[in-house]
gemmi code that builds the backbone of each chain (N, CA, C; Angstrom):
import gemmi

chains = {
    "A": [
        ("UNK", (-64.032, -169.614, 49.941), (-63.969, -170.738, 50.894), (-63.960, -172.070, 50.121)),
        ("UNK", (-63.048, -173.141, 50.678), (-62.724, -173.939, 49.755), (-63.489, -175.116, 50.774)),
        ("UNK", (-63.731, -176.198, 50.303), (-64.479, -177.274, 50.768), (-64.079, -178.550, 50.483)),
        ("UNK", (-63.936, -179.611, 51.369), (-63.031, -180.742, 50.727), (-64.107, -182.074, 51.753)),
        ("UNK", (-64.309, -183.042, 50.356), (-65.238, -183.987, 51.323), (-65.045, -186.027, 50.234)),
        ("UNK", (-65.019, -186.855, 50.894), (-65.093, -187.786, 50.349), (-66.403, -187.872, 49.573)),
        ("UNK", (-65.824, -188.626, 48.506), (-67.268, -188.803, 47.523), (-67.473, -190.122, 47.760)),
        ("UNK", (-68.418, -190.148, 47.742), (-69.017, -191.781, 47.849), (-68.514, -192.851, 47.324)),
        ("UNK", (-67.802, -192.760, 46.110), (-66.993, -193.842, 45.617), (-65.687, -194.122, 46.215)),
        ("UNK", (-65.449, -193.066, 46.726), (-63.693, -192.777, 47.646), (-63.985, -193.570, 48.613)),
        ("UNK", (-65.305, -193.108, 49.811), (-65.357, -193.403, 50.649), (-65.275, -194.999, 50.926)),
        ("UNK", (-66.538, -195.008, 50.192), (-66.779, -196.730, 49.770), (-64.892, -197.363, 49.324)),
        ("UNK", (-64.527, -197.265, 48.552), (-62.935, -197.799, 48.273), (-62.106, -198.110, 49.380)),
        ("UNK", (-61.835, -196.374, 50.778), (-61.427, -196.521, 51.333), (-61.712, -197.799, 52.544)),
        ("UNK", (-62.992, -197.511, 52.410), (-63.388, -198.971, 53.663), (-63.256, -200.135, 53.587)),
        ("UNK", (-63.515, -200.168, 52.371), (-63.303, -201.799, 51.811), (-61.805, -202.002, 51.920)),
        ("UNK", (-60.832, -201.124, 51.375), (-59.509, -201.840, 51.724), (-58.747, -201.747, 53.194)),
        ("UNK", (-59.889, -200.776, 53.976), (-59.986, -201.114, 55.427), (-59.882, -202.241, 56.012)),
        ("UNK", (-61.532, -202.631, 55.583), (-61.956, -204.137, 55.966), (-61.058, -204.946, 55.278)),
        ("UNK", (-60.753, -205.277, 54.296), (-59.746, -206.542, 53.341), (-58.266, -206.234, 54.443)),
        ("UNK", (-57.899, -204.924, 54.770), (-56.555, -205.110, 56.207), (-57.178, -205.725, 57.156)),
        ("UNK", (-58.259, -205.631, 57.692), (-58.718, -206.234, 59.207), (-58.899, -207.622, 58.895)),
        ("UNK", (-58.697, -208.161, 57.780), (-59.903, -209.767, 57.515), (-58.946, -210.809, 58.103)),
        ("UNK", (-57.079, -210.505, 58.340), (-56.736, -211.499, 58.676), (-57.089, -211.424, 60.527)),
        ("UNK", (-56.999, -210.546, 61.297), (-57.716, -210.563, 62.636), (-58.943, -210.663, 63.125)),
        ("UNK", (-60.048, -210.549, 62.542), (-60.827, -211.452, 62.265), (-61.450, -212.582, 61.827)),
        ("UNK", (-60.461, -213.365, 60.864), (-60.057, -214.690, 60.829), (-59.713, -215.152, 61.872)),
        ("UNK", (-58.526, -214.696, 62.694), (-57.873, -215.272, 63.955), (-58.746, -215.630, 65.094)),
        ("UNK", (-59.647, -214.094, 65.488), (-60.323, -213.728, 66.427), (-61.392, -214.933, 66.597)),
        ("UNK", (-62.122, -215.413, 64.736), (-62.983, -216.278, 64.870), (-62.724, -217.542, 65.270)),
        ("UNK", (-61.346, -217.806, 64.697), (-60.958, -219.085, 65.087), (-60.755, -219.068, 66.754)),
        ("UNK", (-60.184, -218.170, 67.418), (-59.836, -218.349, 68.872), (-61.339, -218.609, 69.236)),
        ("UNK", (-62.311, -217.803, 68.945), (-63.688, -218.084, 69.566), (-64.089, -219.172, 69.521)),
        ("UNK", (-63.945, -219.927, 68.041), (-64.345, -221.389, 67.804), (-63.392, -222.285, 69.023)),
        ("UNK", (-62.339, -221.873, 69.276), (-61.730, -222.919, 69.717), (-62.100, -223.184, 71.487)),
        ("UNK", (-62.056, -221.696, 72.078), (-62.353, -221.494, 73.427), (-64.070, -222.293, 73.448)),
        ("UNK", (-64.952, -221.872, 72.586), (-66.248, -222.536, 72.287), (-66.448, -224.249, 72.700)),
        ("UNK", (-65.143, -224.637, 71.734), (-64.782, -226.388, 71.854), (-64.567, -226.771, 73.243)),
        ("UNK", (-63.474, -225.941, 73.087), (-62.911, -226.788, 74.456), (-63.793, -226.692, 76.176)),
        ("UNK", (-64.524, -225.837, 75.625), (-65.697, -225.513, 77.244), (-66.937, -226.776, 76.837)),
        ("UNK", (-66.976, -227.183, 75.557), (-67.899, -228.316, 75.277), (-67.386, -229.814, 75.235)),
        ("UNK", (-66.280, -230.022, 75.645), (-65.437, -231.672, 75.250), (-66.323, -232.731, 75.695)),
        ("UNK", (-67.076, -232.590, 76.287), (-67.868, -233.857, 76.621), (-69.828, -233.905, 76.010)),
        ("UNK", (-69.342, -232.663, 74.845), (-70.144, -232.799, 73.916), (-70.678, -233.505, 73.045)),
        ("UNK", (-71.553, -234.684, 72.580), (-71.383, -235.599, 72.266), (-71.311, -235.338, 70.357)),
        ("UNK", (-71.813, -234.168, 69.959), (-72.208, -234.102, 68.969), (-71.147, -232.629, 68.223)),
        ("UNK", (-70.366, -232.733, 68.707), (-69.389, -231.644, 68.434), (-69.162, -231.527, 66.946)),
        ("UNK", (-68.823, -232.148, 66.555), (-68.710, -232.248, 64.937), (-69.970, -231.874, 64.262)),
        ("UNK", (-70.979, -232.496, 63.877), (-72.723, -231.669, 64.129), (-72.716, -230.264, 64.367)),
        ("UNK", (-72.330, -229.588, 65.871), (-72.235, -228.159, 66.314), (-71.682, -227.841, 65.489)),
        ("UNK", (-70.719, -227.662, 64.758), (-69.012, -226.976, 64.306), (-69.907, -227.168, 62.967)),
        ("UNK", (-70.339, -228.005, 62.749), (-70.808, -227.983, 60.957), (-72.133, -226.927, 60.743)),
        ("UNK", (-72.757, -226.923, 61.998), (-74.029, -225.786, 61.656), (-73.244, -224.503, 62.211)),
        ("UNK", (-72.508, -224.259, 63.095), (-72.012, -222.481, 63.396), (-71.282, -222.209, 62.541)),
        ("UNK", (-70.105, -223.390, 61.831), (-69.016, -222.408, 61.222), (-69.962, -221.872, 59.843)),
        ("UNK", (-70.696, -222.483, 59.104), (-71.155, -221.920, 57.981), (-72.179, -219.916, 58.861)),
        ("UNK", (-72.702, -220.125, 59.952), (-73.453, -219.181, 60.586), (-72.532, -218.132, 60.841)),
        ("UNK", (-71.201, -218.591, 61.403), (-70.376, -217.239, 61.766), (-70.126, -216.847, 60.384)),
        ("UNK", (-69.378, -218.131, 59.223), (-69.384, -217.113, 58.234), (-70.613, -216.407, 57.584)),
        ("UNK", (-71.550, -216.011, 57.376), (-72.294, -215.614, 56.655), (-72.458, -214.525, 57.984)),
        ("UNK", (-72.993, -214.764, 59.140), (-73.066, -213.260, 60.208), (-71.574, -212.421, 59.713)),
        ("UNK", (-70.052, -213.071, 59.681), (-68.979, -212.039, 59.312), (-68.731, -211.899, 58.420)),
        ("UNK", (-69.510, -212.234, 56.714), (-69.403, -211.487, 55.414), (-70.622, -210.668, 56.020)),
        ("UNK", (-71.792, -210.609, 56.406), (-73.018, -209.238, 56.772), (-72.754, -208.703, 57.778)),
        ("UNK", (-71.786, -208.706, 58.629), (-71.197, -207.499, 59.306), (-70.248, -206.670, 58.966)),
        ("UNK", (-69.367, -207.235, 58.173), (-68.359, -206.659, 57.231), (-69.008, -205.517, 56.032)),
        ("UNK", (-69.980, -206.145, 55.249), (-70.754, -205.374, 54.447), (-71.222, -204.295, 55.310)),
        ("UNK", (-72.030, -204.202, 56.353), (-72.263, -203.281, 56.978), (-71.503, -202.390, 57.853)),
        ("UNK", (-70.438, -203.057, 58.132), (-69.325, -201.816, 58.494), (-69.050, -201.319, 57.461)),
        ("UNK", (-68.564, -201.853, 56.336), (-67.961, -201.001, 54.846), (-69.527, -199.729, 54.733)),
        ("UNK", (-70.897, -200.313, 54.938), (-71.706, -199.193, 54.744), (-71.502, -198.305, 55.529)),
        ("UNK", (-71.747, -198.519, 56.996), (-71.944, -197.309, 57.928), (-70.346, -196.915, 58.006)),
        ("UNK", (-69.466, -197.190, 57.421), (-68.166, -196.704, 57.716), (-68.119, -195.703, 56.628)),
        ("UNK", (-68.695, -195.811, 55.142), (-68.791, -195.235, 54.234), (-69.440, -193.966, 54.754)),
        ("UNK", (-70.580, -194.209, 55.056), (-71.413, -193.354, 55.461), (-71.085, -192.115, 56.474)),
        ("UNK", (-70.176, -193.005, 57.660), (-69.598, -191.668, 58.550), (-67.911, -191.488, 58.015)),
        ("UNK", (-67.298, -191.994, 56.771), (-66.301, -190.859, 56.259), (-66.611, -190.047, 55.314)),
        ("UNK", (-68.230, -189.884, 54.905), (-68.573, -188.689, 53.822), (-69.181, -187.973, 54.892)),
        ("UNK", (-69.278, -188.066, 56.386), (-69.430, -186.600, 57.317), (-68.175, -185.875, 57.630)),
        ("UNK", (-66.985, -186.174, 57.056), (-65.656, -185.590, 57.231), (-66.044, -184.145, 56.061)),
        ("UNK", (-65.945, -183.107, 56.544), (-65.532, -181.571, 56.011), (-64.318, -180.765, 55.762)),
        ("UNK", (-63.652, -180.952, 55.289), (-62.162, -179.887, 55.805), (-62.453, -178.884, 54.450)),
        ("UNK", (-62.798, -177.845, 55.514), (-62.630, -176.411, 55.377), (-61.602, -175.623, 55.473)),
        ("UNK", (-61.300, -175.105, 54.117), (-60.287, -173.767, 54.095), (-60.853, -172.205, 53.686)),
        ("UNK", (-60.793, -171.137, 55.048), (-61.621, -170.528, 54.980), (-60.442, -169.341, 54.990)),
        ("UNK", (-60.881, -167.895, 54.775), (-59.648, -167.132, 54.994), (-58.707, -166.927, 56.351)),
        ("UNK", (-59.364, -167.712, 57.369), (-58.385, -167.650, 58.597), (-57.743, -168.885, 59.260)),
        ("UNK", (-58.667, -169.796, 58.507), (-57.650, -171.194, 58.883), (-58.491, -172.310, 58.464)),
        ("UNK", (-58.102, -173.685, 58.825), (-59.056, -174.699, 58.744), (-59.867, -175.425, 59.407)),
        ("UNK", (-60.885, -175.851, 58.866), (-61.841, -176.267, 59.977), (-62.179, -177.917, 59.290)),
        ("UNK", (-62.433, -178.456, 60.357), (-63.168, -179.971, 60.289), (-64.109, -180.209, 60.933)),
        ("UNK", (-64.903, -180.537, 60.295), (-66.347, -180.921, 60.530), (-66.063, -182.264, 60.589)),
        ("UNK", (-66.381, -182.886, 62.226), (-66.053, -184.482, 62.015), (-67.256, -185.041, 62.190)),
        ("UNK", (-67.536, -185.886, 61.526), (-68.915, -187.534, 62.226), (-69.616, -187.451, 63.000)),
        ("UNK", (-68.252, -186.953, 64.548), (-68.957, -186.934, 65.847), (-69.889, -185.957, 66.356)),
        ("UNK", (-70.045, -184.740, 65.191), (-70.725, -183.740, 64.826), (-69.952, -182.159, 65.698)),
        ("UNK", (-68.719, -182.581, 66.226), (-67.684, -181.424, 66.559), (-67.207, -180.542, 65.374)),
        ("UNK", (-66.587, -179.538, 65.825), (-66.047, -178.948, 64.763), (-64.296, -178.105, 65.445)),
        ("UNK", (-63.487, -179.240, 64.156), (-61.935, -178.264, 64.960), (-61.278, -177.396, 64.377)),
        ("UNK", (-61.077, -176.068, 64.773), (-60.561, -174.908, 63.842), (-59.210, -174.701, 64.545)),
        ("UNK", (-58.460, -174.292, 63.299), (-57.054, -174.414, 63.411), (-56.630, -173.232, 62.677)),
        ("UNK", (-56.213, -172.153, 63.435), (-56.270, -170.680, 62.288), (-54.477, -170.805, 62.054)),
        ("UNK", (-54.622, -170.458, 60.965), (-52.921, -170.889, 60.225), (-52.189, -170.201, 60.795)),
        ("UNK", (-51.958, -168.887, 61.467), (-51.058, -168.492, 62.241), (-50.645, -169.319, 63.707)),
        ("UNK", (-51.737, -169.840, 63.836), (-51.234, -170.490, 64.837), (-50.885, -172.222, 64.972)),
        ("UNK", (-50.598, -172.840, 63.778), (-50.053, -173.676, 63.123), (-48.858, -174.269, 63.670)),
        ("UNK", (-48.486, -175.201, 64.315), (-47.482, -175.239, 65.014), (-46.610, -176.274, 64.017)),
        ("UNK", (-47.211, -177.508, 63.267), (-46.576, -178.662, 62.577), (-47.239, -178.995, 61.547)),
        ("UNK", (-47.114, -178.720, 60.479), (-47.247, -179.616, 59.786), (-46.409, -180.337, 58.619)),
        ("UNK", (-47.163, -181.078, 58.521), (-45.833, -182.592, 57.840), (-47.094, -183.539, 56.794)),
        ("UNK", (-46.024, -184.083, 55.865), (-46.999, -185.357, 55.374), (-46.344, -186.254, 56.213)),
        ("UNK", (-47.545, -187.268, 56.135), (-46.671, -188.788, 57.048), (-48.096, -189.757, 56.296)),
        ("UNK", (-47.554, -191.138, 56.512), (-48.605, -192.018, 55.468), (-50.123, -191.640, 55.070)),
        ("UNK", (-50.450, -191.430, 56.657), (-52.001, -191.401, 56.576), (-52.553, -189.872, 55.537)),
        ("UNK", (-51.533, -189.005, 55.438), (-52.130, -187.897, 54.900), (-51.667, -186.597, 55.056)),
        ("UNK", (-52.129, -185.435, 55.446), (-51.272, -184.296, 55.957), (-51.524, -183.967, 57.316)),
        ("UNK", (-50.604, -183.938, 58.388), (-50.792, -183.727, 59.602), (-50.710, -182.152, 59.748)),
        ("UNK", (-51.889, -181.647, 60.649), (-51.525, -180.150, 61.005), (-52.093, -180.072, 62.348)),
        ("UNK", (-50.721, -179.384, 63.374), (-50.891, -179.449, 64.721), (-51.074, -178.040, 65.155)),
        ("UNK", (-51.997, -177.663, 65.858), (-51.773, -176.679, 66.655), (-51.253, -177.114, 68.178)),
        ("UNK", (-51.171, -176.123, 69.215), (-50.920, -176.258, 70.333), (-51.667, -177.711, 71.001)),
        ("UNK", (-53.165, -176.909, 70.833), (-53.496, -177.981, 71.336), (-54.924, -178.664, 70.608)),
        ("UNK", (-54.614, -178.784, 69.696), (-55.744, -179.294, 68.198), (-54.699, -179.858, 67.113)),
        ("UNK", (-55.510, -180.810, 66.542), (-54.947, -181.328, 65.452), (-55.824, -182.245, 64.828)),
        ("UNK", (-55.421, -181.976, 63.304), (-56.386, -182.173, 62.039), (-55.339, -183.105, 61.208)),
        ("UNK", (-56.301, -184.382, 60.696), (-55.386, -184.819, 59.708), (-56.045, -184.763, 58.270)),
        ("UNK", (-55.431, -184.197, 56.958), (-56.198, -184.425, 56.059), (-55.939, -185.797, 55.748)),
        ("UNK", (-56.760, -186.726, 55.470), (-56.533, -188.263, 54.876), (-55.727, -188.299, 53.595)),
        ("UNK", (-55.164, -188.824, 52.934), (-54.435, -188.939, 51.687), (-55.579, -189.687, 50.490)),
        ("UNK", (-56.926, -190.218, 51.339), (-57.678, -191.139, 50.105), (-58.730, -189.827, 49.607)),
        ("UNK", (-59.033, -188.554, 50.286), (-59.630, -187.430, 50.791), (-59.627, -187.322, 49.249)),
        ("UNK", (-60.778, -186.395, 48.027), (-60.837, -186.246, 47.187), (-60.058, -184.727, 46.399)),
        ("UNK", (-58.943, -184.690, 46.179), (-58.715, -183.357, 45.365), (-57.612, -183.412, 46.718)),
        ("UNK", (-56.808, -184.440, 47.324), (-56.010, -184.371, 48.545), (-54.982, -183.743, 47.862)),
        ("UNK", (-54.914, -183.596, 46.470), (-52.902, -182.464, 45.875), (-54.067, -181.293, 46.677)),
        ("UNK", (-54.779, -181.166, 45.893), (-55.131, -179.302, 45.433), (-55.513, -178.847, 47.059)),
        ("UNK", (-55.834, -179.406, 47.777), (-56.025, -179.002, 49.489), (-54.655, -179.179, 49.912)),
        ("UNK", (-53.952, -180.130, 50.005), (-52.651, -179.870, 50.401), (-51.464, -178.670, 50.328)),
        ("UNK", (-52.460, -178.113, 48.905), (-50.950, -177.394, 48.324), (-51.484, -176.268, 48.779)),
        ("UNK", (-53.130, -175.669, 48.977), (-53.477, -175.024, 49.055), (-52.791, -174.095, 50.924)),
        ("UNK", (-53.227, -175.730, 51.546), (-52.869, -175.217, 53.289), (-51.196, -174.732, 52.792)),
        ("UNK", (-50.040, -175.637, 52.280), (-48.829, -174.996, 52.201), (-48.531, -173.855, 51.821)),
        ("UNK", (-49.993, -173.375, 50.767), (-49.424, -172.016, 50.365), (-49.885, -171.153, 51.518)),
        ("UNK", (-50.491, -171.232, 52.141), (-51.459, -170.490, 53.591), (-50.414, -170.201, 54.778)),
        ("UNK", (-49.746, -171.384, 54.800), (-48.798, -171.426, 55.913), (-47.084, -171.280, 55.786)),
    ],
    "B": [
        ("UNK", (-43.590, -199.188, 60.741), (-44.568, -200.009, 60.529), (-45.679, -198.901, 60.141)),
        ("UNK", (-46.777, -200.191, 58.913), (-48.009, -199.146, 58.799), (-49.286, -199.480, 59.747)),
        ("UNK", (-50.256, -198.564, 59.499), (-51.255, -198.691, 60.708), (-51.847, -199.962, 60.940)),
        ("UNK", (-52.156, -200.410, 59.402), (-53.200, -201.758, 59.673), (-52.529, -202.796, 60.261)),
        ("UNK", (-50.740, -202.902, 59.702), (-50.447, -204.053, 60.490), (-50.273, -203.861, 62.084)),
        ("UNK", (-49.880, -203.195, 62.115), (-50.031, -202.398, 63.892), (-51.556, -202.820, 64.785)),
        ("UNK", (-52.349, -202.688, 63.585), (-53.521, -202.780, 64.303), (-53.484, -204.407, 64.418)),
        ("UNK", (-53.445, -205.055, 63.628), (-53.529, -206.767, 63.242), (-53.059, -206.960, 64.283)),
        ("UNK", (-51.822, -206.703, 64.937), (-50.430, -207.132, 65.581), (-51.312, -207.371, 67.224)),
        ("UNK", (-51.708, -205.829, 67.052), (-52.419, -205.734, 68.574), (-53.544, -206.348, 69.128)),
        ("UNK", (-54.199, -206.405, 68.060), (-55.613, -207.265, 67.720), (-55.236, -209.322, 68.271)),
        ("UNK", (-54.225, -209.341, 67.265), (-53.907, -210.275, 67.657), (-52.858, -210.995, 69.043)),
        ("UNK", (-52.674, -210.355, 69.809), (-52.134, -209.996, 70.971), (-53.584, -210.036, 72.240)),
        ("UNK", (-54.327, -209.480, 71.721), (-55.446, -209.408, 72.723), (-56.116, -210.803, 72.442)),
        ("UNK", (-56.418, -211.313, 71.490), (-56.707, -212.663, 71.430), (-55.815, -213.699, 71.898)),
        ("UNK", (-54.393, -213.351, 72.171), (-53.824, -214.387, 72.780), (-53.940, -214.070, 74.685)),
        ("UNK", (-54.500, -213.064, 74.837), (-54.563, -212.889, 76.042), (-55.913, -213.486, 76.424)),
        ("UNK", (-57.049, -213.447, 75.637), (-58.027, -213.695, 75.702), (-58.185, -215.169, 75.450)),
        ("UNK", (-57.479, -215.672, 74.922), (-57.586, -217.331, 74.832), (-56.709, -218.040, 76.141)),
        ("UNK", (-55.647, -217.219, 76.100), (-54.872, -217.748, 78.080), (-55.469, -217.339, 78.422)),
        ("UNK", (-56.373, -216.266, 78.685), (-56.710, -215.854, 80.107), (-58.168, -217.289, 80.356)),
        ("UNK", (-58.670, -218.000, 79.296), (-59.646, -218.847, 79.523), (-59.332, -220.317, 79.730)),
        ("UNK", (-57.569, -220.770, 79.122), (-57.487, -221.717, 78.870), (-56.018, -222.319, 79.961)),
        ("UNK", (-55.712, -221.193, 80.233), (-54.415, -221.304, 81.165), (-54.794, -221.898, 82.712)),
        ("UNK", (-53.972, -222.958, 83.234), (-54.572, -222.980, 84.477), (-54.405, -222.832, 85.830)),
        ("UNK", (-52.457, -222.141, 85.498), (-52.119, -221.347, 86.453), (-52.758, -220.076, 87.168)),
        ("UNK", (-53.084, -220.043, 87.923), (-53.933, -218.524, 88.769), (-53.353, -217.688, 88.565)),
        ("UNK", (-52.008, -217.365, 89.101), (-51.156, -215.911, 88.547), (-50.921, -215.690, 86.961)),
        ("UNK", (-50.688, -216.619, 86.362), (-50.566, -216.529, 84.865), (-52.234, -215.977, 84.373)),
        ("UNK", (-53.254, -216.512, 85.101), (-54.477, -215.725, 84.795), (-54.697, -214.603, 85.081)),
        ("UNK", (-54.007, -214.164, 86.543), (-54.607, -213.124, 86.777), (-53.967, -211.556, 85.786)),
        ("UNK", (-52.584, -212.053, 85.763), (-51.841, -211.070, 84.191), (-52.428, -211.511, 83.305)),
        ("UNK", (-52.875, -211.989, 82.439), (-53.595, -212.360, 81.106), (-54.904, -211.342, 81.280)),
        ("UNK", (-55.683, -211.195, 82.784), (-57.110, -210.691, 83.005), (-56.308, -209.613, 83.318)),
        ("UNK", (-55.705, -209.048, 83.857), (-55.338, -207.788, 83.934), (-54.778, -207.159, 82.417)),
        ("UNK", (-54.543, -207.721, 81.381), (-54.042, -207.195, 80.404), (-54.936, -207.182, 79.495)),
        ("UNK", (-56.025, -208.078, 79.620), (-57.243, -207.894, 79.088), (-58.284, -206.709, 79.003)),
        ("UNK", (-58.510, -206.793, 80.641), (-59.619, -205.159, 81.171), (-58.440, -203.870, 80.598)),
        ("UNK", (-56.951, -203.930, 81.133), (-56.599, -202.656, 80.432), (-56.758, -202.626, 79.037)),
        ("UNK", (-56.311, -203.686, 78.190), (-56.558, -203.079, 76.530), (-58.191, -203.151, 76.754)),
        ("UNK", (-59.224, -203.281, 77.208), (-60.703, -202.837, 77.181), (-60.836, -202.103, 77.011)),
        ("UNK", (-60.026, -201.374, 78.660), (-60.298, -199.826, 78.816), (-59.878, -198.792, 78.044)),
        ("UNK", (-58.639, -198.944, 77.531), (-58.227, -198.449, 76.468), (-58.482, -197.979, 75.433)),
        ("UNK", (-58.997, -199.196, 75.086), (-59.738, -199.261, 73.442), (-61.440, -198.126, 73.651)),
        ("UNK", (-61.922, -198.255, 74.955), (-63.243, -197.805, 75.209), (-62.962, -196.535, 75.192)),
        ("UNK", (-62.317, -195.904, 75.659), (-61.587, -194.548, 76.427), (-61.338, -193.739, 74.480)),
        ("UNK", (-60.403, -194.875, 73.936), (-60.249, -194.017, 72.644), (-61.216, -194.164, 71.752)),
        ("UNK", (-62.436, -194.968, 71.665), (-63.452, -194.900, 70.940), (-64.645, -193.900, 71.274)),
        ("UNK", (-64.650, -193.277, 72.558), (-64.994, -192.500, 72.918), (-64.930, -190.943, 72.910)),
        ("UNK", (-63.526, -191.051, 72.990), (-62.522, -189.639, 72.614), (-62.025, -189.358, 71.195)),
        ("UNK", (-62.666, -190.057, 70.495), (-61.736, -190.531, 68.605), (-63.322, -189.096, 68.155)),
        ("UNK", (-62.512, -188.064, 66.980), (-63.614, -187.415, 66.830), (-63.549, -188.050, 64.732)),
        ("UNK", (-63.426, -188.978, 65.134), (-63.470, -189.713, 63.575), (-64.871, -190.789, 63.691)),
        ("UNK", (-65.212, -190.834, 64.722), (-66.087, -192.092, 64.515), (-67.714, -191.421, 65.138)),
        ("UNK", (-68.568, -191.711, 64.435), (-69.742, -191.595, 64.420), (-70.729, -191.050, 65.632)),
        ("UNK", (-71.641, -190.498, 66.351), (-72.635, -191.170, 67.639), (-72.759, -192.370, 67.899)),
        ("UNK", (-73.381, -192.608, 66.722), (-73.950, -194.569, 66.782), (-73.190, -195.220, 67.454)),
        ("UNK", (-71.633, -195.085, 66.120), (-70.422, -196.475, 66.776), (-70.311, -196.280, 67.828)),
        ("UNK", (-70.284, -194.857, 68.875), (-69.767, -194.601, 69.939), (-70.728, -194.850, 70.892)),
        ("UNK", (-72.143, -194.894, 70.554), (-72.729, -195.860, 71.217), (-73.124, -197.393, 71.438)),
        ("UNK", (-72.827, -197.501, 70.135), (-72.423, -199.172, 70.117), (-71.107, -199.974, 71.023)),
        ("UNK", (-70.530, -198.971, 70.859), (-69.301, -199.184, 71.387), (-69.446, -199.622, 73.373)),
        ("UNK", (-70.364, -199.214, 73.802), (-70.357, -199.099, 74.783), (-70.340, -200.262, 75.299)),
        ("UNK", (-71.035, -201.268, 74.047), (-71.150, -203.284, 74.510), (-70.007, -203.683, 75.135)),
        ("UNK", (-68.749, -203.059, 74.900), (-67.491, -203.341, 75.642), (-67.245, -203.984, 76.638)),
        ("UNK", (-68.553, -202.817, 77.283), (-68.744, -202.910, 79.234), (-69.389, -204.291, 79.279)),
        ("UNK", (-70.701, -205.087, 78.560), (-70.142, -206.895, 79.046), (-68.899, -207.681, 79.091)),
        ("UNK", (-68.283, -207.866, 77.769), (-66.960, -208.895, 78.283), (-66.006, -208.224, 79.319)),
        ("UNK", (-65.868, -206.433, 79.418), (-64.766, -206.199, 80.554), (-65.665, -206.299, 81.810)),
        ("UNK", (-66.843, -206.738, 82.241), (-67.564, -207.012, 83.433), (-67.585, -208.428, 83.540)),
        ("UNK", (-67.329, -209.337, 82.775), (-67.463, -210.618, 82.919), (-66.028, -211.160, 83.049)),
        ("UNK", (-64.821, -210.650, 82.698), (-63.816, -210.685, 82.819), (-63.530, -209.991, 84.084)),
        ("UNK", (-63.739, -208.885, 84.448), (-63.281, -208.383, 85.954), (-63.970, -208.928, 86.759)),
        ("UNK", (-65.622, -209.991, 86.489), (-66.039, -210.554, 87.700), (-65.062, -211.798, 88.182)),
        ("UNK", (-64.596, -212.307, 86.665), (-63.834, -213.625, 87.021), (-62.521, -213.640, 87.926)),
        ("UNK", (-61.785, -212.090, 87.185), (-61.265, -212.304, 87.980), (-60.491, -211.658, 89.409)),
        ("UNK", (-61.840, -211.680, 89.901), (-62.356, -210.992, 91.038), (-62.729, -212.270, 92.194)),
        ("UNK", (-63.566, -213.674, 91.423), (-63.716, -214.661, 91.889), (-61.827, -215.492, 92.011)),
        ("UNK", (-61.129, -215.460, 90.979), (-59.909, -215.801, 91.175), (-58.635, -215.189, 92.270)),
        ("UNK", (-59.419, -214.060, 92.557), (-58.254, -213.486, 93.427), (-59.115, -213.785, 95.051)),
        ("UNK", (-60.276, -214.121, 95.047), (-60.842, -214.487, 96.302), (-60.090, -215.883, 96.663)),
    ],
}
model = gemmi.Model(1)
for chain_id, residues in chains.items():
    chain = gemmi.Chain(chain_id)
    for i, (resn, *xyz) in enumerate(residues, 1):
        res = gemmi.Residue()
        res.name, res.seqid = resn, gemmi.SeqId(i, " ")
        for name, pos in zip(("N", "CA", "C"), xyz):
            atom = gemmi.Atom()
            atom.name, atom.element = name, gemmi.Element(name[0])
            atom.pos, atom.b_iso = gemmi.Position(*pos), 0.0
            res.add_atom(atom)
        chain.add_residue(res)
    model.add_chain(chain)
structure = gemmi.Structure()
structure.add_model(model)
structure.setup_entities()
């Protein structure tokens, strides 16, 4: 039985260049907030004052929420399992489910960006491509199927 | 296209709905902006729920959703009165 799991340094890598894709929509997001914020205050007398104490506050709350998504994101992609067992594969996901996919009954699989897609009827498993030892599991399911 | 910009794209799409739907001051132009709002809510809630990639926790965190799509369907609930 073969066993396939992010290592902590993978995991950690993968999130971070997660978060560094999300940073320009959360840039945006903050600015729309700042702005909807303003404009419900225009007869604020001290607006400039406000804007000088939140914007430094949002940034420092969205570099320590960011850090902490990269943790707990780290954290629930090293509960990912993909199991190759002699009758098919299994994933052990986060959400603490488990999806088995016995290779005869294998309906698709394909690479496509994110990794290796494998469909059954009505289940489907993706191995990730950042996934540790992702040749030697890949080649392994192709030789299976 | 790849995922993240897909995601950016959409992300940023809901913020333009979310900034008309507060700043626009046509009523019908609000009430599509608030209707396109609660659906990508529901959406997004529905697949964070059903996603077997994401955690207990997030998926209970996730649930905060239900304030802004309740404060948004009260508004515009008061707008269609």
């Amino acid at each position: 039985m073969n066993e396939f799991t992010f290592s902590e340094e993978t995991a950690k890598k993968t999130m971070r260049s997660q978060a560094i894709s999300r940073l320009p929509l959360i840039f945006i997001a903050g600015i729309a907030g700042i702005y909807l914020a303003t404009i419900q205050n225009e007869e604020f007398p001290r607006l400039t004052l406000v804007l000088a104490i939140t914007l430094p506050i949002l940034a420092i709350a969205g570099y320590i929420g960011i850090r902490m998504g990269i943790k707990s994101g780290t954290k629930s992609l090293m509960k990912n399992i993909y199991r190759l067992t002699g009758n098919g594969i299994e994933w052990l996901t986060p959400s603490g489910r488990t999806v088995i996919i016995e290779y005869d009954k294998i309906d698709i699989y394909r690479t496509i960006t994110k990794g290796l897609l494998i469909k059954s009827k009505n289940k489907k498993i993706l191995i990730p491509r950042e996934i540790d030892n992702y040749n030697e599991i890949s080649g392994l399911i192709r030789e299976k199927v | 296209m790849n995922e993240p910009l897909k995601q950016n794209i959409i992300g940023v799409l809901v913020v333009i709905l979310l900034v008309g739907f507060y700043t626009i001051d046509n009523a019908n132009l609000k009430i599509i902006f608030g209707i396109g709002l609660v659906t990508s809510l529901i959406i997004s809630m529905i697949q964070i729920q059903r996603s077997l990639e994401l955690s207990k926790s997030t998926k209970r965190l996730a649930w905060l959703i239900l304030l802004p799509l309740f404060t948004i369907v009260k508004h515009l609930f008061t707008l269609v009165q």
